[in-house]
N, CA and C atoms of all chains as a GROMACS GRO file, in nm:
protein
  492
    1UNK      N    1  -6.272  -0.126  18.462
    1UNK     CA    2  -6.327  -0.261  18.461
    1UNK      C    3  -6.390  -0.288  18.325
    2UNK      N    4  -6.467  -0.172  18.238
    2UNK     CA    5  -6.545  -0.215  18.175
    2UNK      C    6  -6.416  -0.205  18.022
    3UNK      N    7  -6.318  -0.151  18.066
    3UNK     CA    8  -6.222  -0.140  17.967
    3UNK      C    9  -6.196  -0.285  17.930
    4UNK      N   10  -6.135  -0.372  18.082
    4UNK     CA   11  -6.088  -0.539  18.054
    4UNK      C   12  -6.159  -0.617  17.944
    5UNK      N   13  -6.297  -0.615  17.985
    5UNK     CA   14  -6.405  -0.645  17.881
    5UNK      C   15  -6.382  -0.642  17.788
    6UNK      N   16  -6.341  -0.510  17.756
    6UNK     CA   17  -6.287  -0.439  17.575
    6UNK      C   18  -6.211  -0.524  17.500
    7UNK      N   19  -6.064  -0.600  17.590
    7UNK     CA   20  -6.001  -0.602  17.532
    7UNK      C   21  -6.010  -0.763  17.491
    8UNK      N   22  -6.097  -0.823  17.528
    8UNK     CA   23  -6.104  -0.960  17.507
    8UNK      C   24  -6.062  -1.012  17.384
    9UNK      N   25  -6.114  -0.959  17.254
    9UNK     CA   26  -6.064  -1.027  17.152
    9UNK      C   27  -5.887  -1.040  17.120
   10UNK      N   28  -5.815  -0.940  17.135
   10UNK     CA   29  -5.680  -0.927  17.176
   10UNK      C   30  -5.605  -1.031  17.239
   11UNK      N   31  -5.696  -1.026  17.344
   11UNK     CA   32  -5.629  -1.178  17.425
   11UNK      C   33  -5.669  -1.264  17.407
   12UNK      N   34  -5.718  -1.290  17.347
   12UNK     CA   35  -5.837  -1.410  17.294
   12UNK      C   36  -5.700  -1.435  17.104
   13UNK      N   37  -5.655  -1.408  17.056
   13UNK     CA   38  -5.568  -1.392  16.944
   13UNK      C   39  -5.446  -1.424  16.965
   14UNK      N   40  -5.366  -1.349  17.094
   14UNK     CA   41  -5.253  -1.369  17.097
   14UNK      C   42  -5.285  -1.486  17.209
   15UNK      N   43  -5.321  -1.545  17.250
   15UNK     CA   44  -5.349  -1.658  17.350
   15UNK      C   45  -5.313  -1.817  17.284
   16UNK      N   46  -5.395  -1.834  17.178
   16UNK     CA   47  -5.427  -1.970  17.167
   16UNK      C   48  -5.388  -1.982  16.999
   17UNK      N   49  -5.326  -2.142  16.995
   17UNK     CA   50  -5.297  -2.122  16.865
   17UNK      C   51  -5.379  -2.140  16.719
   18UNK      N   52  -5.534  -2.212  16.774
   18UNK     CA   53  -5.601  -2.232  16.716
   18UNK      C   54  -5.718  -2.090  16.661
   19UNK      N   55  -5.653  -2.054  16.596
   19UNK     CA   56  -5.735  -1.934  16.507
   19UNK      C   57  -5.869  -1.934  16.518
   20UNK      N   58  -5.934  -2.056  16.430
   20UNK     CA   59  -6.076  -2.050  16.419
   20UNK      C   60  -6.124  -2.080  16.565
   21UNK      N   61  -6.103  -2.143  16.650
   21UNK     CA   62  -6.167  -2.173  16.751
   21UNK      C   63  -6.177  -2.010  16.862
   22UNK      N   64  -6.056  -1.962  16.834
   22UNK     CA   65  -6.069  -1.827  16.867
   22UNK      C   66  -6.099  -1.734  16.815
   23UNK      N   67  -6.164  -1.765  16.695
   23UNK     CA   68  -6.233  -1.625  16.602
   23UNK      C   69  -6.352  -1.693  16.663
   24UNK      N   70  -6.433  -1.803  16.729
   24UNK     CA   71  -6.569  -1.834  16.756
   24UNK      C   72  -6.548  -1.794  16.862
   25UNK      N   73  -6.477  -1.756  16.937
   25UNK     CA   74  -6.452  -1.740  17.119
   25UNK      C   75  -6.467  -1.597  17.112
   26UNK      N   76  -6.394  -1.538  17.050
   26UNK     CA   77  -6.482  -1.357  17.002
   26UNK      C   78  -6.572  -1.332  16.965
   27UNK      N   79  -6.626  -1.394  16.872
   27UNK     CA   80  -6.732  -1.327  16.787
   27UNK      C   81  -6.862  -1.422  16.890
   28UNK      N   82  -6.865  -1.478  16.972
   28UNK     CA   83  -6.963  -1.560  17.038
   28UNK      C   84  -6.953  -1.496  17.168
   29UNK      N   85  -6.865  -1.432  17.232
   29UNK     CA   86  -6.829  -1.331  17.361
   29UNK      C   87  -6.903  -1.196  17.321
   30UNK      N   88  -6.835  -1.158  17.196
   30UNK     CA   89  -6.907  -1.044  17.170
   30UNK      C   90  -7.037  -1.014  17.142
   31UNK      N   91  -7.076  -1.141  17.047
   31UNK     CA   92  -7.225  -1.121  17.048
   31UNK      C   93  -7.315  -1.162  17.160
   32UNK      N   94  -7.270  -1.221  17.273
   32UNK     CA   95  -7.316  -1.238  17.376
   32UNK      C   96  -7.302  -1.102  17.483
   33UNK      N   97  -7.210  -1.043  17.500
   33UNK     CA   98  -7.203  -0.891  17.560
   33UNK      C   99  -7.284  -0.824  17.485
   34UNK      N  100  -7.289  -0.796  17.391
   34UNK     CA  101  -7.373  -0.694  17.296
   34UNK      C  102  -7.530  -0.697  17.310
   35UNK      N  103  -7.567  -0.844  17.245
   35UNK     CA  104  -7.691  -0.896  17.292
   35UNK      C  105  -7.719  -0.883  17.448
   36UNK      N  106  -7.653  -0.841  17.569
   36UNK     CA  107  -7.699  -0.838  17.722
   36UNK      C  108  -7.715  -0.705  17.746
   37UNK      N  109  -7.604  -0.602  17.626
   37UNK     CA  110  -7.592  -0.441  17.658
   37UNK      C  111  -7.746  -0.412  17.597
   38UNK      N  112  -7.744  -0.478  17.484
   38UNK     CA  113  -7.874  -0.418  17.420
   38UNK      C  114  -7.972  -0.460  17.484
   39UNK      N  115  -8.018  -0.540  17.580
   39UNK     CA  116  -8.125  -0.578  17.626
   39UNK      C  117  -8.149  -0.479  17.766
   40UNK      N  118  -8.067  -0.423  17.809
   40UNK     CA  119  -8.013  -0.331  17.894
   40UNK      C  120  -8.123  -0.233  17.857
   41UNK      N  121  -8.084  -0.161  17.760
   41UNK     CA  122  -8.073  -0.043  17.661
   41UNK      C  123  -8.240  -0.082  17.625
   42UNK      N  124  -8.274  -0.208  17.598
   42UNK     CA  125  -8.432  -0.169  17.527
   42UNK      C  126  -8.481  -0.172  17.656
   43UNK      N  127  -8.458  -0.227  17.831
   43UNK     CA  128  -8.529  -0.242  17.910
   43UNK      C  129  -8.569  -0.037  17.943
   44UNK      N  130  -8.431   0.041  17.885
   44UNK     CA  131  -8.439   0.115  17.943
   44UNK      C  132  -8.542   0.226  17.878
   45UNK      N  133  -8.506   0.186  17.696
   45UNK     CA  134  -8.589   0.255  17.643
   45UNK      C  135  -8.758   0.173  17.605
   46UNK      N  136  -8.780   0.130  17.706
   46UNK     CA  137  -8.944   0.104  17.716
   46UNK      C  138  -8.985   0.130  17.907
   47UNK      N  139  -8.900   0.187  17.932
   47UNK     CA  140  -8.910   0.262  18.063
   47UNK      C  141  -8.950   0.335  18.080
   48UNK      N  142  -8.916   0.443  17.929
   48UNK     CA  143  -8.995   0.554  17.892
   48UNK      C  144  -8.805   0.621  17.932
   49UNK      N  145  -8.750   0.604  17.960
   49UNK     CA  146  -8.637   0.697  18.011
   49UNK      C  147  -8.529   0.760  17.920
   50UNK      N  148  -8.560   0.714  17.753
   50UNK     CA  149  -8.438   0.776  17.684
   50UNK      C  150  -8.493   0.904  17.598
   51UNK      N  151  -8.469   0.980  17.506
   51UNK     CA  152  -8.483   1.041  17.409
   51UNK      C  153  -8.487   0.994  17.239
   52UNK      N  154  -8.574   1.051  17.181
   52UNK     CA  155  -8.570   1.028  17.012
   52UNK      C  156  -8.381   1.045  17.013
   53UNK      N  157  -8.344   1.156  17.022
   53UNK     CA  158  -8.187   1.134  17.030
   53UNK      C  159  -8.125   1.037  17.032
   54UNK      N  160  -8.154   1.012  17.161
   54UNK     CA  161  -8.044   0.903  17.224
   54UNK      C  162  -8.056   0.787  17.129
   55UNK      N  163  -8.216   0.738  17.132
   55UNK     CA  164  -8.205   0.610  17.040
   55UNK      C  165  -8.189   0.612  16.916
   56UNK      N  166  -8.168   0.723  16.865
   56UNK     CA  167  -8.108   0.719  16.698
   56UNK      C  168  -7.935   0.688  16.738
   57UNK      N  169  -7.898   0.771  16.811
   57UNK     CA  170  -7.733   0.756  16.806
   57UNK      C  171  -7.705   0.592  16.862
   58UNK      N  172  -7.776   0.505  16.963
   58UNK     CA  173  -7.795   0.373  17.004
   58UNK      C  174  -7.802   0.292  16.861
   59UNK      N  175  -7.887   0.345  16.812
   59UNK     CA  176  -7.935   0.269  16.673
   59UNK      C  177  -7.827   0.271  16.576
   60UNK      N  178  -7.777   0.398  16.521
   60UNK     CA  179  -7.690   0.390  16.439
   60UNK      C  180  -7.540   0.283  16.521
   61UNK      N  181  -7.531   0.272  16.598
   61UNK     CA  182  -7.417   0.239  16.644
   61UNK      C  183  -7.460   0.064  16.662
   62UNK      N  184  -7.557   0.030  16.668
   62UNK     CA  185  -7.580  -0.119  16.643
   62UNK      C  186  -7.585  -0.146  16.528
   63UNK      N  187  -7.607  -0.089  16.410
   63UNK     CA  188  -7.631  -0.135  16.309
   63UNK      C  189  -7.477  -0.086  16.250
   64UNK      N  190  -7.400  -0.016  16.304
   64UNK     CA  191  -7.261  -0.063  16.268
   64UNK      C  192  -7.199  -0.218  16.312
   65UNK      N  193  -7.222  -0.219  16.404
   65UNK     CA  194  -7.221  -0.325  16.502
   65UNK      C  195  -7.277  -0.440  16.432
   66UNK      N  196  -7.336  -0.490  16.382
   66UNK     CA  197  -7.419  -0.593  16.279
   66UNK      C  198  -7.351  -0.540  16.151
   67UNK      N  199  -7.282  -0.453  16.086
   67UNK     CA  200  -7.222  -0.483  15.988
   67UNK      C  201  -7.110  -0.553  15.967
   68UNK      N  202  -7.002  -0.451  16.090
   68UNK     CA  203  -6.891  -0.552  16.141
   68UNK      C  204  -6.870  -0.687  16.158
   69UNK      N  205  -7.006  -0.722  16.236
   69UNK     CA  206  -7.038  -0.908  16.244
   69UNK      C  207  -7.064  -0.986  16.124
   70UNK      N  208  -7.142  -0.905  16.011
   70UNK     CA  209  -7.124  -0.950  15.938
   70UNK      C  210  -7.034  -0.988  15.814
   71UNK      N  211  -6.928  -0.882  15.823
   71UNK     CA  212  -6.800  -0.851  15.747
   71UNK      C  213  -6.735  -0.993  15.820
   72UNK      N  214  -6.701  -1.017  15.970
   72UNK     CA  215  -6.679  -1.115  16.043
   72UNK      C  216  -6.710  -1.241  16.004
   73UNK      N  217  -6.841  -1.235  15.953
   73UNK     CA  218  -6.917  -1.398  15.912
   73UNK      C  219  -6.829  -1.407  15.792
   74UNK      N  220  -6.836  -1.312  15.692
   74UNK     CA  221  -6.778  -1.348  15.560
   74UNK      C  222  -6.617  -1.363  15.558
   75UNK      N  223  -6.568  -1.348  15.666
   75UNK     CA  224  -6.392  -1.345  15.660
   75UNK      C  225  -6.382  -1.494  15.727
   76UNK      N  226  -6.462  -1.517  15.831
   76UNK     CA  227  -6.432  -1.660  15.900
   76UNK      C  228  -6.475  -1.742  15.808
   77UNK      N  229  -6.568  -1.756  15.720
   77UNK     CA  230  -6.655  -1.815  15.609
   77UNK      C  231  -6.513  -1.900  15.518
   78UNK      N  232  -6.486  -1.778  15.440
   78UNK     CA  233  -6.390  -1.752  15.352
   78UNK      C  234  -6.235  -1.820  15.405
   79UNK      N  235  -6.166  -1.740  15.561
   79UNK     CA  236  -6.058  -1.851  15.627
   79UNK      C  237  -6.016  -1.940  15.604
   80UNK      N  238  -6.146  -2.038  15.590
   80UNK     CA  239  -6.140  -2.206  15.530
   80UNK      C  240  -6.066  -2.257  15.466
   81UNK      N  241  -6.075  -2.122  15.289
   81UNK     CA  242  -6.012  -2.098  15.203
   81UNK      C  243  -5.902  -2.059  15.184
   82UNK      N  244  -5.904  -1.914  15.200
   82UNK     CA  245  -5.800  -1.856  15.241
   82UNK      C  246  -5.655  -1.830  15.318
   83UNK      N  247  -5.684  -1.915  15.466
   83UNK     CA  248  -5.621  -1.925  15.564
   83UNK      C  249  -5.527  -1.756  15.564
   84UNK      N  250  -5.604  -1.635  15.551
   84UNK     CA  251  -5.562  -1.545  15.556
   84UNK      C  252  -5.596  -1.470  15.676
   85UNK      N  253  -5.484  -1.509  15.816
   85UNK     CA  254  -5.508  -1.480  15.934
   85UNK      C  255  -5.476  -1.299  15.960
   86UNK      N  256  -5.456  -1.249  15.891
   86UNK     CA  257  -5.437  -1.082  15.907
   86UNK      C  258  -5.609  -1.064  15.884
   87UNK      N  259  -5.650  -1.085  15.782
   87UNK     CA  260  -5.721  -1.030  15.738
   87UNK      C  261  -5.863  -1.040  15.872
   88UNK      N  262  -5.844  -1.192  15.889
   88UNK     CA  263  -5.895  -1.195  15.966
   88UNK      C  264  -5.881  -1.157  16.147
   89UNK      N  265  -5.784  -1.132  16.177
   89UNK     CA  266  -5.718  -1.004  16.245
   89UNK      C  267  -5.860  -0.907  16.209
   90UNK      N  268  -5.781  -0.828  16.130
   90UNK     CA  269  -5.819  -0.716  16.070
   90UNK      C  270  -5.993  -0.674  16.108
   91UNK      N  271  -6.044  -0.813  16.049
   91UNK     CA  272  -6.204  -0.740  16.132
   91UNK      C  273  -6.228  -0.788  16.221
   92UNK      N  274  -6.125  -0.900  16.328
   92UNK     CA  275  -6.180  -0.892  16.444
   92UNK      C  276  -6.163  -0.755  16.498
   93UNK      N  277  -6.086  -0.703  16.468
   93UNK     CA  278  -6.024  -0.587  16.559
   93UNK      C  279  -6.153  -0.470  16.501
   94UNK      N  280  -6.176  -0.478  16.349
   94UNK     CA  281  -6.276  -0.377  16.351
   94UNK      C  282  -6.402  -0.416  16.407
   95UNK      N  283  -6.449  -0.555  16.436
   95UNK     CA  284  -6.571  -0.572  16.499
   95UNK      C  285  -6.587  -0.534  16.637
   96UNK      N  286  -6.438  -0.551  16.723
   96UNK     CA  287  -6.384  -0.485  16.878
   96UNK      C  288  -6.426  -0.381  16.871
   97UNK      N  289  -6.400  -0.268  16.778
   97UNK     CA  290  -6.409  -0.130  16.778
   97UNK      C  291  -6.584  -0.104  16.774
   98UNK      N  292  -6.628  -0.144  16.667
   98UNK     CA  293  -6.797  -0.167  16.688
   98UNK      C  294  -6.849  -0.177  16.819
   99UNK      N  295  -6.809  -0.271  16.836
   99UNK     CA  296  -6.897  -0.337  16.984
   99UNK      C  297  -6.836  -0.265  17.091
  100UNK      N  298  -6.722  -0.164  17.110
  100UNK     CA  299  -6.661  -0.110  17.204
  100UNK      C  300  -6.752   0.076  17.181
  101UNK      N  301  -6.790   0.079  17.076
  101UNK     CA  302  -6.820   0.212  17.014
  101UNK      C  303  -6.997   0.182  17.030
  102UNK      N  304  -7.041   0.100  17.047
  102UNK     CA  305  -7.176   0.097  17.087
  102UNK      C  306  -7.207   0.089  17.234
  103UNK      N  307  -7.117   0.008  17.306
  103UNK     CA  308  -7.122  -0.016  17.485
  103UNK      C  309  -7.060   0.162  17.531
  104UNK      N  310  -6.969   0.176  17.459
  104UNK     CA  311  -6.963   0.331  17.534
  104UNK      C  312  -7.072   0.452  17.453
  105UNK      N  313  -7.128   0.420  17.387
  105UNK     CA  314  -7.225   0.470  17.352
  105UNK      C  315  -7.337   0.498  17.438
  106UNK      N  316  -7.372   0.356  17.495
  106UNK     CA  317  -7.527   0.325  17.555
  106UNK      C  318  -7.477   0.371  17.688
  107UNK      N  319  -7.329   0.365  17.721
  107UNK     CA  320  -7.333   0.398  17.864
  107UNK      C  321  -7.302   0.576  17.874
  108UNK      N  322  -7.273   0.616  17.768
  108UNK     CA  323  -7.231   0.772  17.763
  108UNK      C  324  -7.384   0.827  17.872
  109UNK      N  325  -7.499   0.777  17.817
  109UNK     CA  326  -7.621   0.853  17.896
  109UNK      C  327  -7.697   0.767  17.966
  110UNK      N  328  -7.665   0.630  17.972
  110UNK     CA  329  -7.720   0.558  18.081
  110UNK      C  330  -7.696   0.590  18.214
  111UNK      N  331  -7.798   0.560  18.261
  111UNK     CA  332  -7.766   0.559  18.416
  111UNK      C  333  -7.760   0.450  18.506
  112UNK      N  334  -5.505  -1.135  18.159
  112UNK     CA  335  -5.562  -1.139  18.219
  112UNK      C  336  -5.674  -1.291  18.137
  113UNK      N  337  -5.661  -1.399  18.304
  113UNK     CA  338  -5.678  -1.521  18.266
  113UNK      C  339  -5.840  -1.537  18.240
  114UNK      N  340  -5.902  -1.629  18.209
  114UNK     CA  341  -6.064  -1.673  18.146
  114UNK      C  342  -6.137  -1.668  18.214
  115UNK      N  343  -6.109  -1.722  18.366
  115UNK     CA  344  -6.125  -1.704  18.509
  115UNK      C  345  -6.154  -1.574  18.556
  116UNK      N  346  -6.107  -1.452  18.558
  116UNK     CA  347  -6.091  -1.358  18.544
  116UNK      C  348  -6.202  -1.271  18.458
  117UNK      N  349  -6.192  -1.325  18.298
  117UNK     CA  350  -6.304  -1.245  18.238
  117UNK      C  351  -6.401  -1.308  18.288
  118UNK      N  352  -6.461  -1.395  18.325
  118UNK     CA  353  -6.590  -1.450  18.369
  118UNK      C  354  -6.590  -1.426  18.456
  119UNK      N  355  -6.524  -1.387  18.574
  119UNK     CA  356  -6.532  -1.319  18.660
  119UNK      C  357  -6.624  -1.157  18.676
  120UNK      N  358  -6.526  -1.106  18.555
  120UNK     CA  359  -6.570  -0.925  18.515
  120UNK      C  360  -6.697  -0.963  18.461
  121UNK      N  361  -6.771  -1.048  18.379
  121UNK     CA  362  -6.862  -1.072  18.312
  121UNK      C  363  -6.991  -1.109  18.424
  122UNK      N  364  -6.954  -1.153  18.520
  122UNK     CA  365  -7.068  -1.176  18.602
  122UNK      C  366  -7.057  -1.049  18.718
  123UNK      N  367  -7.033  -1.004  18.719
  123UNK     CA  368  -6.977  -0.865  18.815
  123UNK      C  369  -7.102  -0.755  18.707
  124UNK      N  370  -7.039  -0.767  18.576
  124UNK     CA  371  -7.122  -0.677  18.530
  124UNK      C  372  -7.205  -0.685  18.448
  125UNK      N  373  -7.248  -0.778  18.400
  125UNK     CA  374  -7.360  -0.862  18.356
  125UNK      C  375  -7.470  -0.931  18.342
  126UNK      N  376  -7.397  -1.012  18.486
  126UNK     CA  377  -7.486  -1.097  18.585
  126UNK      C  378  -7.429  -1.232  18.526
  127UNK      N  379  -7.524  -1.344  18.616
  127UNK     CA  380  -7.475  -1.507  18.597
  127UNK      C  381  -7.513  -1.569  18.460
  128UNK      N  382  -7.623  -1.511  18.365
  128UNK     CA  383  -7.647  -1.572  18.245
  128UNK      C  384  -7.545  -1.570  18.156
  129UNK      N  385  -7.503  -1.416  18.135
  129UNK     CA  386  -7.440  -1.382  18.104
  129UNK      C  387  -7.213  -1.429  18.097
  130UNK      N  388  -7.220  -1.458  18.204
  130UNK     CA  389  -7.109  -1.546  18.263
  130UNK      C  390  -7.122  -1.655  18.253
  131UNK      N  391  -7.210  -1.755  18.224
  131UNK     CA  392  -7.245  -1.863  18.226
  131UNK      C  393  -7.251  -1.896  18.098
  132UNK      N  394  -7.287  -1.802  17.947
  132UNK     CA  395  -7.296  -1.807  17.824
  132UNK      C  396  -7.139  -1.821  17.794
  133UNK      N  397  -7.080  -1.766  17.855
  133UNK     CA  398  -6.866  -1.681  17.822
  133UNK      C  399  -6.817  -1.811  17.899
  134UNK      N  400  -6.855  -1.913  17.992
  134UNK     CA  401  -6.785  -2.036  18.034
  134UNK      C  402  -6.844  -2.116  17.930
  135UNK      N  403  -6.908  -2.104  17.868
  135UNK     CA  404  -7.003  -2.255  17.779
  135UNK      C  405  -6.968  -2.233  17.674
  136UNK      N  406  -6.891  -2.081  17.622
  136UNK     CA  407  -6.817  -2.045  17.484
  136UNK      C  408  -6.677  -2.125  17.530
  137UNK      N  409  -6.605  -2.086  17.624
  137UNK     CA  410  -6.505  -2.094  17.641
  137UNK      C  411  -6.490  -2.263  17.670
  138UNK      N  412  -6.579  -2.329  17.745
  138UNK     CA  413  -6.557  -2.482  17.722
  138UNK      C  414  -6.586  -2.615  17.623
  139UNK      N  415  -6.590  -2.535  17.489
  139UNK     CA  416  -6.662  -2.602  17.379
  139UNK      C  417  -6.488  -2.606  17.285
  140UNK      N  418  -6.464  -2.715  17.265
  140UNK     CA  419  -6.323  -2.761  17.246
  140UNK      C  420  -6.309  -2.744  17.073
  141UNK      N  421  -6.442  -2.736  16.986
  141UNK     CA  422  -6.445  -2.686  16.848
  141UNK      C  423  -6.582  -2.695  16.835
  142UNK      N  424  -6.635  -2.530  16.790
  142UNK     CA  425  -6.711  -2.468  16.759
  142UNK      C  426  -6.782  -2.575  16.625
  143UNK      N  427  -6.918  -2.645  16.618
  143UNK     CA  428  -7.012  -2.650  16.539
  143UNK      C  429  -7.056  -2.563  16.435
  144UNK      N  430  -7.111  -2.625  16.322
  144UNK     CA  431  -7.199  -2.528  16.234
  144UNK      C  432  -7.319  -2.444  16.309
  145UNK      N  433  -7.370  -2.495  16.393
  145UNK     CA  434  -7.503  -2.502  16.480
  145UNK      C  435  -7.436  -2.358  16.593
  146UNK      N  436  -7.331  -2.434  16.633
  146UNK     CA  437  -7.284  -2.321  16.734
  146UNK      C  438  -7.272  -2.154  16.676
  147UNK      N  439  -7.179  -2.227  16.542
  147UNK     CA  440  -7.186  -2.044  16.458
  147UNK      C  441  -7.312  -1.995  16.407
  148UNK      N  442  -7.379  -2.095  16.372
  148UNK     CA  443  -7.560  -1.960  16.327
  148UNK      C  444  -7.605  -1.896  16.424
  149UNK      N  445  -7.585  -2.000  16.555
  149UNK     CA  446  -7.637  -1.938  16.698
  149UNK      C  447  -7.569  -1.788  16.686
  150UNK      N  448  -7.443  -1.785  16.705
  150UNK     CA  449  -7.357  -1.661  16.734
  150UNK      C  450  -7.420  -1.560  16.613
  151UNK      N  451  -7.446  -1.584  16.486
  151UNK     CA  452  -7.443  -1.467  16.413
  151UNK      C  453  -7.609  -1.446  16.375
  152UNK      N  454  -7.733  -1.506  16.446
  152UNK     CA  455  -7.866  -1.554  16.522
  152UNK      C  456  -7.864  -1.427  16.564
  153UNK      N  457  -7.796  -1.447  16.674
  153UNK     CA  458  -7.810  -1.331  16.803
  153UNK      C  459  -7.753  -1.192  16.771
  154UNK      N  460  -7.644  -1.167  16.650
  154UNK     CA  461  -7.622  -1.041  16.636
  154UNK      C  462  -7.719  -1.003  16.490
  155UNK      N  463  -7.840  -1.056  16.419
  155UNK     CA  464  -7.909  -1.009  16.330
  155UNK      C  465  -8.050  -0.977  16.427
  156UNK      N  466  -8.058  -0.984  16.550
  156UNK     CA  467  -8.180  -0.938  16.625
  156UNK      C  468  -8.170  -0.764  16.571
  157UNK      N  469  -8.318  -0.715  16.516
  157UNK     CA  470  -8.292  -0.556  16.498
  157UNK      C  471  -8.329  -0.496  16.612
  158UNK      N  472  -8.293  -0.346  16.624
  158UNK     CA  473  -8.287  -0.271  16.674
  158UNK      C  474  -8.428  -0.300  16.742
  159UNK      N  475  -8.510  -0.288  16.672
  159UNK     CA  476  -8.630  -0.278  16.756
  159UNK      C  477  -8.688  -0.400  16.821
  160UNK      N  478  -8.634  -0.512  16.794
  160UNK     CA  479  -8.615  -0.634  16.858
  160UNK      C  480  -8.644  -0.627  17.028
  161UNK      N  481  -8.563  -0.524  17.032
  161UNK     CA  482  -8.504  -0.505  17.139
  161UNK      C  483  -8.594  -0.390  17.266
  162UNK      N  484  -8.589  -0.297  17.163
  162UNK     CA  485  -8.668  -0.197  17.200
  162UNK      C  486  -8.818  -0.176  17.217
  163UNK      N  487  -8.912  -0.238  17.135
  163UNK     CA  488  -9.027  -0.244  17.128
  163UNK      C  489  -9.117  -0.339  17.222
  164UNK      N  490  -9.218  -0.297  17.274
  164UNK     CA  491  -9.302  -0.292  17.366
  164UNK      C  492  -9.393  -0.402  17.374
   0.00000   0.00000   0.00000
């Protein structure tokens, strides 16, 4: 189930023909999943229930996660210009991987 | 797998805000300037944003 989730931007690309409206339909899905996982994740770590561990490896993996988005801002930015739809491909799919590499992250030791 | 469907999975495992944010993305016919700061708003929250007490 939590795979389907995953694959949203994918189908969200090959779906519709309007590019930009579907680079905002990802990157506004994703930062909306992300933003609900992480709120998850701080309810849990002010529960008292995680480890110095855990929330460094949580941490590093969001702040990949916010780089990706931001690599994202600067490719949709740029699009305008460009109209270079691989590229922009290119980091939706690496921002997928982010946000897929932080949710199985937080859930590797969640409970 | 149809929109219907992910908002479906999204409130299953999410809850209704959450599903309710993914129908209000999905029924906005072209994305605003306003709409995109929102989106990239919500992914500059830091870490401890989140976490702290």
């Amino acid at each position: 189930m939590r795979t389907s989730l995953f694959l949203l931007p994918v189908l969200f690309l090959a779906a519709c023909a309007n590019l930009e409206v579907n680079a905002y339909r990802t990157l506004a899905t994703t930062a909306t999943v992300v933003d609900a996982t992480m709120q998850g994740w701080g309810d849990y770590v002010k529960a008292g229930k995680s480890n110095a561990d855990e929330e460094a490896l949580v941490k590093k993996a969001y702040v990949a996660y916010q780089v990706s988005m931001r690599t994202a801002r600067v490719t949709v930015e740029s699009y305008h210009l460009t109209k270079d739809a691989t590229a922009l491909s290119r980091v939706l799919d690496a921002l997928d991987a982010a946000k897929n590499a932080l949710i199985e992250q937080i859930y590797s030791f969640k409970l | 797998m149809s929109i219907v469907e992910i908002i479906a999975l999204a409130l299953v495992k999410y809850g209704p805000q959450v599903a309710r944010a993914i129908y209000d993305i999905f029924n906005k016919p072209s994305p605003t300037q306003e709409d995109w700061d929102k989106v990239f708003a919500m992914a500059e929250k830091s870490y401890e944003d989140y976490v702290k007490k």
